[in-house]
C-alpha positions in Angstrom: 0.7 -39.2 -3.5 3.0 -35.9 -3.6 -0.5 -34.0 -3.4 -2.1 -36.2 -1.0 1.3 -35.2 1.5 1.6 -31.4 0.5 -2.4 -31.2 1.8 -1.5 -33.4 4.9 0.8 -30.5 5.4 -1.1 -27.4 4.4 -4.1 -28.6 6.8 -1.6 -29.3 9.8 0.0 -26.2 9.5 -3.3 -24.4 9.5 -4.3 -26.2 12.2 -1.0 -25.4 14.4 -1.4 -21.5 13.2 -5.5 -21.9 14.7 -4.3 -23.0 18.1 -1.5 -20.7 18.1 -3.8 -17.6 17.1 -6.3 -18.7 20.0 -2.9 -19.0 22.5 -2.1 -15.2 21.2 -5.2 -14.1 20.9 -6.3 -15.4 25.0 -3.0 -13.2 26.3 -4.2 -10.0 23.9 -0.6 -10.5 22.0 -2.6 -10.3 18.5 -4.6 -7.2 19.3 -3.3 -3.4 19.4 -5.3 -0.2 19.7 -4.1 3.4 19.1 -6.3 6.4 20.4 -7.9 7.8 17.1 -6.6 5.4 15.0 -8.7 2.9 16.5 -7.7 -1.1 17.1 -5.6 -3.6 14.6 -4.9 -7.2 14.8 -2.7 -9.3 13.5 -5.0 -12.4 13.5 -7.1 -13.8 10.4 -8.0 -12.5 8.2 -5.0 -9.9 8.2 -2.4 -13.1 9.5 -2.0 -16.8 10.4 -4.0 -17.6 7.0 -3.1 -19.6 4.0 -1.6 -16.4 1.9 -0.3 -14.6 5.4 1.0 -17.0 7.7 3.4 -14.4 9.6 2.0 -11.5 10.2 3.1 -8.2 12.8 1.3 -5.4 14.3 1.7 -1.9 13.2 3.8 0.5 14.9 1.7 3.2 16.2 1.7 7.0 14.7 4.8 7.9 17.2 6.8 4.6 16.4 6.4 5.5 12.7 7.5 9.5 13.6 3.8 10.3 11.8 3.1 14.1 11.7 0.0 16.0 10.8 0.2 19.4 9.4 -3.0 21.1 10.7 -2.0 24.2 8.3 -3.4 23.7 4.6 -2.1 26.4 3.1 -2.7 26.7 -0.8 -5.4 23.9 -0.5 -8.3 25.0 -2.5 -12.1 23.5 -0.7 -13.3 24.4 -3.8 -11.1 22.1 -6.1 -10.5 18.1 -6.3 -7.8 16.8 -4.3 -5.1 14.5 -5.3 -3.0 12.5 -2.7 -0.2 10.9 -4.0 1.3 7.8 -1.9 4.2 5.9 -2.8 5.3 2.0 -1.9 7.8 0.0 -0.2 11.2 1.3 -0.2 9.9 4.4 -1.8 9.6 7.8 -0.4 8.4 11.4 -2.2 12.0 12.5 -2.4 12.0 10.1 -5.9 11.9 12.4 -8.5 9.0 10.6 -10.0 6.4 11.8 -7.5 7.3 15.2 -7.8 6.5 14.8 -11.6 3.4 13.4 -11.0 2.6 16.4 -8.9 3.4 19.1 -11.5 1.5 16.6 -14.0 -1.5 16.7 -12.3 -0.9 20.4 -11.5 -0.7 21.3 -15.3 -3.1 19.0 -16.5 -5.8 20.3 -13.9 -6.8 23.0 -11.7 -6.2 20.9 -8.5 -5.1 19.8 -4.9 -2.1 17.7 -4.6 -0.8 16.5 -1.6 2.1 14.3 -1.1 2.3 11.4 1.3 5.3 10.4 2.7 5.4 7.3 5.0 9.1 6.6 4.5 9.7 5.9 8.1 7.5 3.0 8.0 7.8 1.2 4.3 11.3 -0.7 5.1 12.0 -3.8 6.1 10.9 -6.3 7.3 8.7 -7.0 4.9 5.7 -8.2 7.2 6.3 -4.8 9.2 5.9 -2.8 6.2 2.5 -4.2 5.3 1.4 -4.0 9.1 2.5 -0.1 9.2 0.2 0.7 5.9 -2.9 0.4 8.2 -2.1 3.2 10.3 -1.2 5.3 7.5 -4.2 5.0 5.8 -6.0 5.4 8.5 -4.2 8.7 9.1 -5.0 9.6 5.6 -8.7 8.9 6.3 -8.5 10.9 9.7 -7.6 14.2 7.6 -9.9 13.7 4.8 -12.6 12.9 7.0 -11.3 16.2 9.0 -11.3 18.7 5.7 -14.8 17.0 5.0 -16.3 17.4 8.7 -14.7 21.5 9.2 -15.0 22.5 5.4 -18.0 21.3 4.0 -16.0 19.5 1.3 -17.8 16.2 -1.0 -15.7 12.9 -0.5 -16.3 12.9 -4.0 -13.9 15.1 -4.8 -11.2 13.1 -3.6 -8.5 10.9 -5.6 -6.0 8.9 -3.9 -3.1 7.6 -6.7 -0.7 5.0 -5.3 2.1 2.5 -6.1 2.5 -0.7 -4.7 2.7 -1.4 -1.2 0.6 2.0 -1.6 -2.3 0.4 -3.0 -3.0 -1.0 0.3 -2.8 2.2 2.5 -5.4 3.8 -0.4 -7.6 0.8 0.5 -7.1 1.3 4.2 -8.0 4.8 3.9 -10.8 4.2 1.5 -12.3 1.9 3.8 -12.8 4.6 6.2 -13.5 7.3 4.1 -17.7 6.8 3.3 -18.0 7.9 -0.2 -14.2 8.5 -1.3 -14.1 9.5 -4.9 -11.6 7.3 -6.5 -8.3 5.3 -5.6 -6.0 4.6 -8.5 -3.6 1.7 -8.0 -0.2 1.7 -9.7 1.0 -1.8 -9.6 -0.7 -3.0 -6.6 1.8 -5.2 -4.4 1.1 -8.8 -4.5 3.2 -10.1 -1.8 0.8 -11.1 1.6 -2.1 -9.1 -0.8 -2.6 -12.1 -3.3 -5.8 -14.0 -3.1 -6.7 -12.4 0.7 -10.0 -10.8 2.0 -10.8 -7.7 0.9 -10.6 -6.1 3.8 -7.1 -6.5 3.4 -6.2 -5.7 -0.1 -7.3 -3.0 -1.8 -11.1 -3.9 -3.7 -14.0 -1.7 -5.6 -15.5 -1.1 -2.5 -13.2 1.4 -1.1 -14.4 4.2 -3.4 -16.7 5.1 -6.2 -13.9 4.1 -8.6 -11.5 2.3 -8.2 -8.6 1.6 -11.5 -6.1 -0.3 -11.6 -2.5 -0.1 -14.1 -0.6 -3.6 -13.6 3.1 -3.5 -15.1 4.5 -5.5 -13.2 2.8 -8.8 -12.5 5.1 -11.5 -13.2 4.7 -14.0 -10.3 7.3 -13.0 -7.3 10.1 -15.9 -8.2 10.6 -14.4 -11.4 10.9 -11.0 -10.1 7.9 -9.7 -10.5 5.8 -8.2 -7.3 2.7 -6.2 -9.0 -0.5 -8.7 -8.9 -2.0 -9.8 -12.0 -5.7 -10.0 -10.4 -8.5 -8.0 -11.4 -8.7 -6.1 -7.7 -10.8 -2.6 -9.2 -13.8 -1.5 -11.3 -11.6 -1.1 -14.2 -7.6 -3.1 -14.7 -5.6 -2.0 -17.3 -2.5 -4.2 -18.2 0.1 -2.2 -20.4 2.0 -4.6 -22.6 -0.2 -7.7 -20.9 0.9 -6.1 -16.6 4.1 -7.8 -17.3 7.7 -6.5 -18.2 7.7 -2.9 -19.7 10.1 -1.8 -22.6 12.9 0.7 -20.9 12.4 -1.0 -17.5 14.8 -2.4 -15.6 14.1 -5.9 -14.0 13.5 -5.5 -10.4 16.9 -7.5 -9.6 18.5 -5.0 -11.5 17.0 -2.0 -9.5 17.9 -3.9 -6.0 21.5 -4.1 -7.3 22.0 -0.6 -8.5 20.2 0.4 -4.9 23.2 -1.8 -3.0 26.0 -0.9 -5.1 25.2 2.5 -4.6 24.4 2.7 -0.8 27.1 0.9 0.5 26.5 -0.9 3.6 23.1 -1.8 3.5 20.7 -0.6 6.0 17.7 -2.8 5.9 16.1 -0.4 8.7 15.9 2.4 6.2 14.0 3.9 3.5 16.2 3.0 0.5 16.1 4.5 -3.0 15.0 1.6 -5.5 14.8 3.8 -8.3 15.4 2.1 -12.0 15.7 3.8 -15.3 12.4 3.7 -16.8 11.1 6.1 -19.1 7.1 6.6 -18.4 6.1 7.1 -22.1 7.6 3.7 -23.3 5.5 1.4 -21.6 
């Protein structure tokens, strides 16, 4: 009977979100497009579905205080390129990215270029998820850029991301024909589980994609990596879940608030836990 109700209610809510879309959608509230960056919605598949019943669009490059350096530098056509992109809450002034840099830097004769979108990863939530499609599509409009005016091979790119990350890879993947490889580090799972793949990151948004779950316990109990198999290859440390030397997430949003004071839930906030790589 209990069943019988919760579907009565799953297929009325649905139904209420359909008319609502088409009421949204007829006064082109559900629809955004920004110049080079081309259009978003809000609609289904990316919102007012099963999995993402709220959804919001994303701020455009301005709102989210995006800017381009059109000045490589040190960059190297001749040599892969790594681009680093961290998640929610996260932004490349963690020290972990920077060791990931110098990692990759020692381990390899490379590019590595740091993306930070830590104007746009905050709360809420919804926003947050909305913004990582006009990041990676900013991603994608300066690959496809060093591809187009220096004769470079998609091939030789790698994108490496963490959480809410994961997504603005695939967003940039998806636009980037041929993209070497994506590597997802604890792909979010929040509005990403069990959606199209046009919204997640998949295997078709480059030649390789991997995946390293560590931490896919399901949301309630803290836990906001997916456990799905979303690449060409998953790995799950320790079975995805709980990590030795890892704080709990509860225990990283506490130390965050104790040691911010007032909270500003418009802000990029350090989330940082003390987790040593090498014991997982």
């Amino acid at each position: 009977m209990y069943q019988s109700i919760l579907l009565l209610v799953v297929i009325l809510t649905l139904y209420a979100a359909t008319i609502a879309a088409n009421s949204l959608e007829g006064r082109g509230l559900m629809n955004v497009c920004y110049d080079e960056y081309g259009c978003f919605t809000s609609g289904p598949p990316f919102g007012l579905t099963l999995h993402r019943p709220i959804a919001l669009l994303p701020d455009s490059d301005k709102g989210q205080a995006i800017s381009r350096h059109t000045t490589l530098g040190t960059w190297d056509r001749t040599k892969a390129t790594k681009i680093l992109v961290h998640g929610f809450l996260d932004s490349i002034n963690s020290t972990w990215w920077p060791e990931m840099k110098d990692a990759f830097l020692q381990a390899e004769d490379c590019n590595v270029i740091l993306t930070d979108w830590s104007r746009a990863n905050y709360f809420p939530y919804t926003k947050a998820t909305a913004n990582a499609q006009v990041v990676g599509a900013d991603i994608a409009l300066l690959v496809n850029k060093m591809i187009k005016e220096h004769g470079v091979n998609p091939a030789d790119f790698h994108i490496v991301a963490h959480s809410l990350g994961a997504a603005v890879a695939g967003y940039a993947g998806h636009r980037i024909s041929g993209l070497g490889r994506i590597t997802g580090l604890d792909p979010a799972s929040p509005f990403f589980e069990n959606t199209d793949p046009i919204v997640r990151l998949d295997p078709s948004d480059a030649k390789f994609v991997d995946i390293i779950h560590t931490d896919g316990s399901p949301t309630l109990l803290l836990g906001f990596g997916t456990l799905t198999q979303v690449g060409d290859v998953d790995f799950y440390p320790n079975g995805g879940m709980n990590q030795r030397s890892c704080d709990k997430t509860s225990a990283k949003l506490i130390h965050a608030i104790l040691n911010l004071g007032p909270l500003d839930i418009f802000g990029p906030m350090d989330i940082q836990g003390e987790c040593n790589m090498y014991n997982v």
